[in-house]
RODO-2510 file (C-alpha; in nm, 4 decimals, decimal comma):
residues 456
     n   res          X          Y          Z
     1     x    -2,1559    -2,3837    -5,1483
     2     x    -1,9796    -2,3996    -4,8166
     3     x    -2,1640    -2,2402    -4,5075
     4     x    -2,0721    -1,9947    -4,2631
     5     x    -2,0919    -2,2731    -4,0250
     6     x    -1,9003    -2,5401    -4,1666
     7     x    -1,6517    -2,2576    -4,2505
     8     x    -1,6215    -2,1785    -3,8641
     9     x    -1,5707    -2,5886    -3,8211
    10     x    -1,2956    -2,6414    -4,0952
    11     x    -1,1455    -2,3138    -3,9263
    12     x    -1,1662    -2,4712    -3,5683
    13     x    -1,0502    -2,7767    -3,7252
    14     x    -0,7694    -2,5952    -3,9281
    15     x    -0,6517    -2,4328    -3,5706
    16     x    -0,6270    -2,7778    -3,4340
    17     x    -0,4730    -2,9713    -3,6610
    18     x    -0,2954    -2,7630    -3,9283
    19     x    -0,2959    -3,0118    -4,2157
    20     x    -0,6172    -2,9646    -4,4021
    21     x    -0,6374    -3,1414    -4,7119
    22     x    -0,4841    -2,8545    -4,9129
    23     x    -0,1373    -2,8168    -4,9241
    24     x    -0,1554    -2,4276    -4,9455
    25     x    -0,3216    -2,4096    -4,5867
    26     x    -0,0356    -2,5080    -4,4208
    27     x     0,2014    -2,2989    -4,5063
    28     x     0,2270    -1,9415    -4,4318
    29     x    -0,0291    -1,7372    -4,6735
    30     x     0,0536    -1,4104    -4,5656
    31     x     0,2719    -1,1225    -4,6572
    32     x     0,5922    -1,0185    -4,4673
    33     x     0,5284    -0,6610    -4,3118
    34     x     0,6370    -0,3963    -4,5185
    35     x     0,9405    -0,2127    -4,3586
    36     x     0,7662     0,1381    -4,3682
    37     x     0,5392    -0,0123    -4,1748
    38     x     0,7927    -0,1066    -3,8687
    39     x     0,8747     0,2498    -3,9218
    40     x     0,5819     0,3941    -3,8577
    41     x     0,5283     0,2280    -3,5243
    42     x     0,9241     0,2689    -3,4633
    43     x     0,8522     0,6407    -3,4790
    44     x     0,4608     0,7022    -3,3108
    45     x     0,6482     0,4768    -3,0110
    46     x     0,9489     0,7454    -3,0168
    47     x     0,7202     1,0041    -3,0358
    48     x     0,5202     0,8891    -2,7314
    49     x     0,8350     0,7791    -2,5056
    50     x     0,9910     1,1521    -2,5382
    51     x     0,6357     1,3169    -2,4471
    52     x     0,5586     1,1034    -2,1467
    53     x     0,8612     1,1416    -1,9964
    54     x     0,9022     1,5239    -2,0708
    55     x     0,7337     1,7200    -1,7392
    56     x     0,3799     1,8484    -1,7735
    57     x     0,4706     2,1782    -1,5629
    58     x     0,8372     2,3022    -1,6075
    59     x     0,9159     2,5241    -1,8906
    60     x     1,1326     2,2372    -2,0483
    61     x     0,8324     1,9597    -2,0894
    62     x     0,6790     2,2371    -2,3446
    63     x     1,0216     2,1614    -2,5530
    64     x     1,0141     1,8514    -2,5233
    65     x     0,6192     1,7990    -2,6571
    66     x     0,7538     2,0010    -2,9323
    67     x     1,0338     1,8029    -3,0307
    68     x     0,8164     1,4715    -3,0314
    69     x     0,5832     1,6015    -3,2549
    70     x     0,8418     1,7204    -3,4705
    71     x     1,0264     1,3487    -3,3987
    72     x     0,6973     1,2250    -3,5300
    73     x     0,5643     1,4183    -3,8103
    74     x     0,9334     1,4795    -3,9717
    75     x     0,9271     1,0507    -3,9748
    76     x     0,5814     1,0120    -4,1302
    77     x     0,7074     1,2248    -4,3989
    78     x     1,0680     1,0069    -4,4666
    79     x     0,8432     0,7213    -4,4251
    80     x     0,6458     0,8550    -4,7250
    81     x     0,9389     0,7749    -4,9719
    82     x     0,9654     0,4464    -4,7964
    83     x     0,5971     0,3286    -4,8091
    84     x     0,5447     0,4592    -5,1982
    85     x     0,8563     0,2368    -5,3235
    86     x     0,7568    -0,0564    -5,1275
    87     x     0,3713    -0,0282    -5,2693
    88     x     0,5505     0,0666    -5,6736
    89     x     0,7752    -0,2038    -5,6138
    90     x     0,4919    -0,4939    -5,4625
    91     x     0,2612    -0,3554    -5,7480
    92     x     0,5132    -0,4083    -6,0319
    93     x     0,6373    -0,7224    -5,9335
    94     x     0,2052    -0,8431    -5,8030
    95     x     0,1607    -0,7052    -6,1772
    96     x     0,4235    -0,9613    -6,3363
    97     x     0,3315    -1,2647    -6,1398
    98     x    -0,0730    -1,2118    -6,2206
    99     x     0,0334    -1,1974    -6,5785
   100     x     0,2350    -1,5297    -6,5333
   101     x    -0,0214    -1,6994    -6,2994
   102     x    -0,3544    -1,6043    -6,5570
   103     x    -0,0832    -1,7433    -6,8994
   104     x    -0,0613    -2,0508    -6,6676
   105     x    -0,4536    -2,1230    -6,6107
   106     x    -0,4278    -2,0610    -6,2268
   107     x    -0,2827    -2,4223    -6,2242
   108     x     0,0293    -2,3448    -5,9967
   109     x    -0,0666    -2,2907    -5,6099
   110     x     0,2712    -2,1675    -5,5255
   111     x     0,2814    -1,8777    -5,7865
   112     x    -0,0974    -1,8043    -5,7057
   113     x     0,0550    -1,7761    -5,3246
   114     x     0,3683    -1,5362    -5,4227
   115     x     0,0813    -1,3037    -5,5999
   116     x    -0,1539    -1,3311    -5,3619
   117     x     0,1214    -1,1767    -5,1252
   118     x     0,2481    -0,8856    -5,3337
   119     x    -0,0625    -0,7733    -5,3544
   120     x    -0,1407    -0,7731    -4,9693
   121     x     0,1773    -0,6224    -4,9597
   122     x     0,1247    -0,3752    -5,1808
   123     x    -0,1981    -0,2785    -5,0275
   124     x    -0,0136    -0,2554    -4,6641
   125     x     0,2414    -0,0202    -4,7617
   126     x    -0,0645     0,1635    -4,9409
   127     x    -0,3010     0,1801    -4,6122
   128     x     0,0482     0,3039    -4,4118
   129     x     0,1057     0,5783    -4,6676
   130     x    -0,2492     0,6331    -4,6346
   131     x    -0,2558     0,6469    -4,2452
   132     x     0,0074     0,8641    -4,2148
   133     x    -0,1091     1,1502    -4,4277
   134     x    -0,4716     1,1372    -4,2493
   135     x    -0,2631     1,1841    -3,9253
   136     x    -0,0493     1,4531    -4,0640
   137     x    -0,3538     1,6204    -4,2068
   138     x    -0,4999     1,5853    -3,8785
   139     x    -0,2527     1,7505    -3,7059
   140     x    -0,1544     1,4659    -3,5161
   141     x     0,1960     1,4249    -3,5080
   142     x     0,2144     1,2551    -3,2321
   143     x    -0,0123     1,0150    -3,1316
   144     x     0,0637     1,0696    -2,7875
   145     x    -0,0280     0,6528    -2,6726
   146     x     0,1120     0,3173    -2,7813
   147     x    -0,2102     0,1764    -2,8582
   148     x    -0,3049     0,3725    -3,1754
   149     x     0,0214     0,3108    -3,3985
   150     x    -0,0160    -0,0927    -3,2532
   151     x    -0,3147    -0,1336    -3,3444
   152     x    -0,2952     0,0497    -3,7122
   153     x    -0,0125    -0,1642    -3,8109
   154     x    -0,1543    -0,5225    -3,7150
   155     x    -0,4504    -0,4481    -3,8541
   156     x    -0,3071    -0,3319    -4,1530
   157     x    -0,1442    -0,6182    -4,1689
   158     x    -0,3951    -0,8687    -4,0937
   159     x    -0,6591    -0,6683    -4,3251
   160     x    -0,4729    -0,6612    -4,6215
   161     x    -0,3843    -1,0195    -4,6203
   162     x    -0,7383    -1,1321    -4,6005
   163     x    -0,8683    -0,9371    -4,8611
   164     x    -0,6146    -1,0441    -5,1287
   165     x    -0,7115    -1,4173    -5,0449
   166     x    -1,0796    -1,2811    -5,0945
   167     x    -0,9924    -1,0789    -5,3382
   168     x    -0,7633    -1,2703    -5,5815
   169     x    -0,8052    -1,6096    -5,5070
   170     x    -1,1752    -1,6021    -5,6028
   171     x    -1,0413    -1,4781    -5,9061
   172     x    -0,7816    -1,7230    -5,9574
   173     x    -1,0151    -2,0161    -5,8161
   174     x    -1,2997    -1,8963    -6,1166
   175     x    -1,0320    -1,8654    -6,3641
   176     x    -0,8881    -2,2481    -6,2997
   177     x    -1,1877    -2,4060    -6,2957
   178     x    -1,0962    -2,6300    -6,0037
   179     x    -1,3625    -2,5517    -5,7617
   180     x    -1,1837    -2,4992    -5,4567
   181     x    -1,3288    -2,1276    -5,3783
   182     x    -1,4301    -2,3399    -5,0436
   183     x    -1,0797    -2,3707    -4,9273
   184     x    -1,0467    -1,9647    -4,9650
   185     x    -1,2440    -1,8850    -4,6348
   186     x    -1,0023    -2,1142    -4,4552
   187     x    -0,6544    -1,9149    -4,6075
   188     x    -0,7994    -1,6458    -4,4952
   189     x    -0,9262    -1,7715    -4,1697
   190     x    -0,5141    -1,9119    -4,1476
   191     x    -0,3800    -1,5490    -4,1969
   192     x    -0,5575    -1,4540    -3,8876
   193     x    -0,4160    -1,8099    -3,6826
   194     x    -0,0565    -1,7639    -3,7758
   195     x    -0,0529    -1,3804    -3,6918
   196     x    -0,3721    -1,3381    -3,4694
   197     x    -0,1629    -1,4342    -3,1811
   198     x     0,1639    -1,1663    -3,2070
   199     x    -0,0827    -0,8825    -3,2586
   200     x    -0,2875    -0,9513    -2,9804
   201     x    -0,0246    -1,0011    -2,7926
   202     x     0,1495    -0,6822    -2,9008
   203     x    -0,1790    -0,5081    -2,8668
   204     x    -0,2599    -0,5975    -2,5335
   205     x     0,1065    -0,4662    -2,4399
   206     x     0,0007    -0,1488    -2,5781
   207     x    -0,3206    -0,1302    -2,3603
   208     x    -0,1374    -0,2475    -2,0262
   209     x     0,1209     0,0643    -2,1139
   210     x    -0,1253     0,2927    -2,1770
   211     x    -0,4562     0,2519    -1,9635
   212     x    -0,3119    -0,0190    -1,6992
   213     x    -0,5774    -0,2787    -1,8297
   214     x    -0,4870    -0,5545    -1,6147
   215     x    -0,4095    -0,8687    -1,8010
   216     x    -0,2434    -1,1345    -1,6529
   217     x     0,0744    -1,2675    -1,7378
   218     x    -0,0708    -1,6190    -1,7905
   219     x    -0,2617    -1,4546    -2,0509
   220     x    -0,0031    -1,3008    -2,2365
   221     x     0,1769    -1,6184    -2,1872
   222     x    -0,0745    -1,8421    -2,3078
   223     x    -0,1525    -1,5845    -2,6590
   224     x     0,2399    -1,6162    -2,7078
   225     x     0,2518    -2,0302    -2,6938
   226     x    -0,0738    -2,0617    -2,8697
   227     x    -0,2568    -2,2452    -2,6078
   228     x    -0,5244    -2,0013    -2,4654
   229     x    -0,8164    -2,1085    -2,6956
   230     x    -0,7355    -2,4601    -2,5829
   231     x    -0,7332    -2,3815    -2,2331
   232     x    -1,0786    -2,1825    -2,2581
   233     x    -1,2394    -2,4506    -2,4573
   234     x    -1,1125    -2,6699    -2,1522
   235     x    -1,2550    -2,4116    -1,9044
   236     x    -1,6211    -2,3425    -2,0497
   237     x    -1,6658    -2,6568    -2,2768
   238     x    -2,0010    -2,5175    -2,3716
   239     x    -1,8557    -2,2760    -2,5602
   240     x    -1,7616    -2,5594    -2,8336
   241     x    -2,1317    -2,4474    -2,9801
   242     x    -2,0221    -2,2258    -3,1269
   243     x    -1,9018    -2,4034    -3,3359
   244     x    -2,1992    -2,5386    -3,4338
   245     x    -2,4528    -2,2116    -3,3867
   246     x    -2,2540    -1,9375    -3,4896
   247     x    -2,4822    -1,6546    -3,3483
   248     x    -2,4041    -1,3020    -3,2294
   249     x    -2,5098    -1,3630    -2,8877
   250     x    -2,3518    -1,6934    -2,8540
   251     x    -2,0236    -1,5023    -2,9737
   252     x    -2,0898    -1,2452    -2,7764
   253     x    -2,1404    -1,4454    -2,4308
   254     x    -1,8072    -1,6901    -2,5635
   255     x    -1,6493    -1,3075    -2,5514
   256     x    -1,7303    -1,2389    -2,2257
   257     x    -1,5918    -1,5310    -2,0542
   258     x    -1,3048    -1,5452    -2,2480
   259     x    -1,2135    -1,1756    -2,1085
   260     x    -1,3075    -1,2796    -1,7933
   261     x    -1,0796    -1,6235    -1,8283
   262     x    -0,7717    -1,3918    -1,9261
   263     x    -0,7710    -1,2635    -1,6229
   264     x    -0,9575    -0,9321    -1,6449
   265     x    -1,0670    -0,7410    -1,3055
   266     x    -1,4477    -0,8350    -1,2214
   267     x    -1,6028    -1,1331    -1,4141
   268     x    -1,8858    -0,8524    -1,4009
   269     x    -1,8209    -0,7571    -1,7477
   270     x    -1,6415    -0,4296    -1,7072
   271     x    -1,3011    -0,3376    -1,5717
   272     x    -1,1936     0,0343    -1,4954
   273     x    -0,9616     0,2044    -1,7239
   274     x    -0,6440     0,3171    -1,5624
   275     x    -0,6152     0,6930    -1,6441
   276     x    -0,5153     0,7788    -1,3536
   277     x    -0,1339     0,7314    -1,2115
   278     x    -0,1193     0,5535    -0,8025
   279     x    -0,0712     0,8612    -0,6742
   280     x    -0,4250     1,0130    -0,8283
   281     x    -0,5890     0,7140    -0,7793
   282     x    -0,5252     0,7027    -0,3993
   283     x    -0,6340     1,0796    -0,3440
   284     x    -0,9319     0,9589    -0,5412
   285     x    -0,9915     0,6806    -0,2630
   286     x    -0,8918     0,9108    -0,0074
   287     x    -1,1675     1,1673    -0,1136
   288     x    -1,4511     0,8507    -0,1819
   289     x    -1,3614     0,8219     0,2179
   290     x    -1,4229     1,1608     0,3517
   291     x    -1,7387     1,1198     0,1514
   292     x    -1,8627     0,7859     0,3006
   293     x    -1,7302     0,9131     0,6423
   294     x    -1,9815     1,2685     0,5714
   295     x    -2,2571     1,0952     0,4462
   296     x    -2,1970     0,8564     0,7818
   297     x    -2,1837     1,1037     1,0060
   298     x    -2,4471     1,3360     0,8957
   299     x    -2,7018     1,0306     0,8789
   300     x    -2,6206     0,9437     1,2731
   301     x    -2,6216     1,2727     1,4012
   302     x    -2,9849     1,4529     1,4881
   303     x    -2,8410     1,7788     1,4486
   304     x    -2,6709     1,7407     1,1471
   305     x    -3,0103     1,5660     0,9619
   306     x    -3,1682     1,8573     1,0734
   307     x    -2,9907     2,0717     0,8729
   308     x    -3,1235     1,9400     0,5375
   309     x    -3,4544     1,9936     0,6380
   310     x    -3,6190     2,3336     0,5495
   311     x    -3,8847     2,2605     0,8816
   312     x    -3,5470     2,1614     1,1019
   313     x    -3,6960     1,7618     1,1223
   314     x    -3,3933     1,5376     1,1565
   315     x    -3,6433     1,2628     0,9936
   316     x    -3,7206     1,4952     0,6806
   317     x    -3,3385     1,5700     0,6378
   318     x    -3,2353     1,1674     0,6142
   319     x    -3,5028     1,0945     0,3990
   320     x    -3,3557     1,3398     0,1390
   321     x    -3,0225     1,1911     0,2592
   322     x    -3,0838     0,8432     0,1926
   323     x    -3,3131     0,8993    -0,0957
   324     x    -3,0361     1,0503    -0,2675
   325     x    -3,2249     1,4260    -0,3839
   326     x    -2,9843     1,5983    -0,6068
   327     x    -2,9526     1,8446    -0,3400
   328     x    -2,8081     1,6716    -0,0849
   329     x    -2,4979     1,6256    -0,3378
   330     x    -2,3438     2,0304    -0,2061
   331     x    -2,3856     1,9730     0,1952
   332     x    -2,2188     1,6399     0,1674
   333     x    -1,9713     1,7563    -0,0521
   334     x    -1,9307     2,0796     0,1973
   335     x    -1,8910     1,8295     0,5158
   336     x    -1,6608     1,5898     0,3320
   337     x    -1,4126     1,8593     0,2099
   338     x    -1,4202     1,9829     0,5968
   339     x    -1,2977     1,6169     0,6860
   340     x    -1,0013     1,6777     0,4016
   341     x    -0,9431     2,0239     0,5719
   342     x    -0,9433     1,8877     0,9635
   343     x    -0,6808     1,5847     0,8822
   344     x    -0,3412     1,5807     0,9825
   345     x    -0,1860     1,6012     0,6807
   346     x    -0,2532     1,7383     0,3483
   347     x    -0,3087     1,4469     0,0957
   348     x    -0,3728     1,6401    -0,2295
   349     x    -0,0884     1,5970    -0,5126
   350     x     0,0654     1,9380    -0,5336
   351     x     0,0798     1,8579    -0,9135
   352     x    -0,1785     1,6105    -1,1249
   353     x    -0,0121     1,3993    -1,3856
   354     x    -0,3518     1,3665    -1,5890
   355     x    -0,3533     1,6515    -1,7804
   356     x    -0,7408     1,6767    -1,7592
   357     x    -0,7362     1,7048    -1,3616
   358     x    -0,4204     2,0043    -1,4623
   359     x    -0,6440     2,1792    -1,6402
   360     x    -0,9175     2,1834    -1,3976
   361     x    -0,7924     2,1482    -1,0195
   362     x    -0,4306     2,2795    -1,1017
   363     x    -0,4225     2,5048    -0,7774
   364     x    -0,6547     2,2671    -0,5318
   365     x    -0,3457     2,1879    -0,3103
   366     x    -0,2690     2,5738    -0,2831
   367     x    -0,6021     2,6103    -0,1921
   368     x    -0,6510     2,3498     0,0081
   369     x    -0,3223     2,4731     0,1873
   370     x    -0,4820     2,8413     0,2282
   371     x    -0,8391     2,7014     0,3445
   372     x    -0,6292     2,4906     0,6386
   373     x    -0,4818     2,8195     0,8168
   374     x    -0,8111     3,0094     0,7406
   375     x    -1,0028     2,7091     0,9504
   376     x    -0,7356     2,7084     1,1872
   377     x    -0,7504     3,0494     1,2952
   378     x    -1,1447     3,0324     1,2995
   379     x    -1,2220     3,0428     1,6406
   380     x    -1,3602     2,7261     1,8547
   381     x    -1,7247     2,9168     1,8917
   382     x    -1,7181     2,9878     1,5208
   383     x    -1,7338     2,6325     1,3343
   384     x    -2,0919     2,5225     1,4399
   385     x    -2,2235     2,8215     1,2461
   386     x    -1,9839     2,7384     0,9744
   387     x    -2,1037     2,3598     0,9760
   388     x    -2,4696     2,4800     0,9692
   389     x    -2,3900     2,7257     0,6633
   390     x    -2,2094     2,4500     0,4752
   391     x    -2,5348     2,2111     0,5253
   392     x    -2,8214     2,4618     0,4606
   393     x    -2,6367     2,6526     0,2710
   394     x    -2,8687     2,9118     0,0837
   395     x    -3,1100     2,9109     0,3097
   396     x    -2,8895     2,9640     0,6226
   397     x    -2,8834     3,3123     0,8133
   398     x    -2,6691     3,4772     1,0506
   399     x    -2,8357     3,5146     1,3957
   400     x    -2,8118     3,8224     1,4817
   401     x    -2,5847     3,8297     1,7843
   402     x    -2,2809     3,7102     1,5592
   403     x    -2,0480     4,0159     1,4834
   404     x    -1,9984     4,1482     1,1194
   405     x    -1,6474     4,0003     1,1857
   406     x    -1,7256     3,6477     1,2461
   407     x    -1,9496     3,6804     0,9523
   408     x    -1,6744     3,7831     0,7239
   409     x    -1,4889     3,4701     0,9204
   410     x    -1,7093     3,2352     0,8492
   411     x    -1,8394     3,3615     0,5012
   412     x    -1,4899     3,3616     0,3583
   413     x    -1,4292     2,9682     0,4605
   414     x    -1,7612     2,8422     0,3359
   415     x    -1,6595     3,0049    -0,0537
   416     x    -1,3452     2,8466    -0,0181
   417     x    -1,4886     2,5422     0,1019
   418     x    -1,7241     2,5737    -0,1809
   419     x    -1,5150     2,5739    -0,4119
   420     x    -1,3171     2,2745    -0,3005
   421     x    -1,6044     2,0554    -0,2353
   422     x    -1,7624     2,1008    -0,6131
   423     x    -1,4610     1,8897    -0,7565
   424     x    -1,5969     1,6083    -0,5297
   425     x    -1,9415     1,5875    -0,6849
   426     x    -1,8952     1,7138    -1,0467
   427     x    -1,5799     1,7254    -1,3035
   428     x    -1,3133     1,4631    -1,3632
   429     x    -1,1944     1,4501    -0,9695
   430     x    -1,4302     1,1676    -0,8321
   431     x    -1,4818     0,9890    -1,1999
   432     x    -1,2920     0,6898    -1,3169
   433     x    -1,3866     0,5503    -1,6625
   434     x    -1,5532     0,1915    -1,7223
   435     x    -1,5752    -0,0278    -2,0352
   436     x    -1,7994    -0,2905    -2,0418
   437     x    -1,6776    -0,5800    -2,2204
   438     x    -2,0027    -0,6909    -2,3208
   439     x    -2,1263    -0,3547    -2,4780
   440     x    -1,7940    -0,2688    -2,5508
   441     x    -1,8756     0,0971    -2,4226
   442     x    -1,7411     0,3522    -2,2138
   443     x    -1,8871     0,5286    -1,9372
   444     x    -1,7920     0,7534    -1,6710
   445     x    -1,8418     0,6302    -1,3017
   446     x    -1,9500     0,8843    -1,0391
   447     x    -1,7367     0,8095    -0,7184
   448     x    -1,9149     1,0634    -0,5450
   449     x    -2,2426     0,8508    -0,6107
   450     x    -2,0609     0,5193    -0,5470
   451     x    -1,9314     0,6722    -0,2120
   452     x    -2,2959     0,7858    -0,0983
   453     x    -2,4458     0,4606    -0,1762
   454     x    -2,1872     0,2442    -0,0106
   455     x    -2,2107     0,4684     0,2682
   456     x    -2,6414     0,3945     0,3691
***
């Protein structure tokens, strides 16, 4: 019986140098891709093109979401006829060449291979059919990213080839008598060597398209040519244990530094996913600064510390600073969206891209606009008291010599700056997703947090 092990050796081996001691291995042992398959992605990628490019705000866009989901589902549903005569016609003929193969003893390799293949063929077309009426039934028409479809069909493909070597070639191996079940591990371990490479390739396409990931071009290169596993070997030779200890943690830690060697930001172990477009993604950085710049200027200033402190003590108010008490989050956030308010220029996109930062901060550069000419026309006098209201906020009080006026001034600005300020601590504004490679999870990174802590 042939180990898991000396499985993973032959397979490194059979990576290598191609010409194991069965013939069959070195020749292709997989299935063509089924056409409906092509179509499928053909049409989620049509789909997708036609909604990213249609606008997100003008009354046109709408139509032209529409129209890619209708793109989208109306293909799934030609693709049906396709995808159930490819899997009738790969089961028929699968059904023929079994007969023949099991009348012949299992004696002829290159008939075993020819059935072999119509049935991972006919389970492909199967698991396209099958993917496309769970999306329909979903109600998604449109997957709406490259990824998805990309994924689905290499997988597909991939999947369904291994598991008719597993599948039938035990049986044929048992039926012949030969006693070469050893040699099926390796076919299928060959399926994934001869089209491992294109789908990763193809799939890491997807993910630069859709989240930005940023792989390098020598790494898409090297997948392409073959070479990469060669070169990493090269780079971190004690990775060649593997080989030898096939653990999860010694697969796991061979993962890491393989992301890291194909050119992945941060050999950390997690990169940031790219959801937003440059434009977001510098207003984000512009915001992290007005918060470093607050949290800066509050920390040097006695006055300001003073302010966080219920007893007025500068000392009390940095140590809640610079210990980070969850209420120190709203007066930073208050002084930091004064900095946006006071620059030159306003730096807010007038529209978001990201449709979650739409659906939540959709009017912050009207507002924004409306809080500027409010601050402008506070008077000089005025903005202390509105700079102590934003920093103690519930607990600050008019004195009484400031007119009913001034308080409806100054009152009016703090709600609006308010307002503002909360998308800098909370919500989707100041958060940019993380995956760690390692864990393989995501997570949501506070900038707000990130900007504080820099900022001590």
């Amino acid at each position: 019986m042939t180990t898991a092990n000396e499985v993973l050796s032959l397979g490194i081996s059979l990576l290598f140098f191609p010409t194991v001691g069965d013939e069959y291995l070195s020749q292709d042992v997989a299935h063509i891709e089924p056409l409906s398959s092509r179509i499928f992605t053909g049409v989620s990628y049509a789909g997708t093109a036609i909604s990213r490019s249609a606008s997100e705000t003008a009354w046109h866009g709408r139509v032209g979401r529409v129209f890619a989901d209708v793109l989208a589902g109306s293909g799934y549903l030609l693709n049906y006829f396709v995808a159930t005569a490819e899997a009738v016609g790969a089961l028929a003929s699968g059904l023929l060449l079994n007969v023949l193969h099991i009348a012949t003893a299992c004696r002829f390799e290159c008939l075993q291979k020819h059935t072999v293949k119509a049935a991972g063929y006919c389970l492909n077309a199967l698991g396209i059919l099958a993917t496309q009426i769970a999306f329909v039934c979903s109600g998604i028409f449109n997957p709406g990213n490259y990824t998805v479809p990309c994924a689905v069909r290499h997988v597909l493909h991939l999947l369904t080839a291994v598991v008719s070597q597993f599948a039938l070639g035990g049986l044929f191996m048992a039926i012949s008598g030969e006693g070469k079940g050893e040699y099926i591990p390796l076919r299928a371990l060959r399926v994934l060597i001869e089209n491992g490479q294109e789908a990763i390739s193809s799939i890491v396409s997807a993910l630069q398209s859709d989240f930005g990931i940023p792989f390098s071009d020598l790494f898409t290169q090297a997948l392409a040519s073959g070479q990469v596993i060669q070169q990493f070997l090269q780079r971190y030779p004690g990775h060649q244990s593997v080989m030898q200890d096939a653990s999860w943690d010694n697969l796991q830690n061979a993962f890491t530094d393989f992301v890291a060697f194909s050119g992945l930001n941060g050999e950390a172990g997690e990169f940031v996913l790219q959801t937003y477009n440059p434009q977001e993604k510098a207003y984000q950085q512009q915001l992290k600064q007005y918060v470093k710049t607050a949290f800066s200027t509050i920390n040097g200033d006695e006055t300001l510390a003073s302010y966080l402190s219920e007893s007025g003590s500068a000392e009390e108010g940095r140590e809640a600073l610079t210990g980070f008490y969850a209420e120190m989050y709203c007066p930073v956030a208050h002084y930091a969206e004064l900095l946006e308010l006071e620059a030159a220029q306003i730096t807010c996109l007038e529209q978001f891209a990201n449709h979650k930062l739409q659906e939540s901060h959709a009017s912050r550069y009207a507002n924004i606009a409306a809080a500027r000419e409010l601050l402008a026309a506070l008077p000089a006098e005025e903005k202390p008291l509105l700079i102590k209201k934003l920093l103690q906020v519930g607990s600050f009080t008019f004195p009484d010599s400031v007119s009913e006026e001034a308080e409806g001034r100054i009152t009016t600005l703090f709600h609006k700056i308010g307002a503002l300020a909360a998308g800098l601590y909370q919500g989707k504004l100041m958060t940019e997703e993380v995956i760690n490679i390692r864990s393989m999870e995501v997570s949501a990174r506070n900038l707000f947090q990130q900007a504080c802590q820099e900022a001590v």
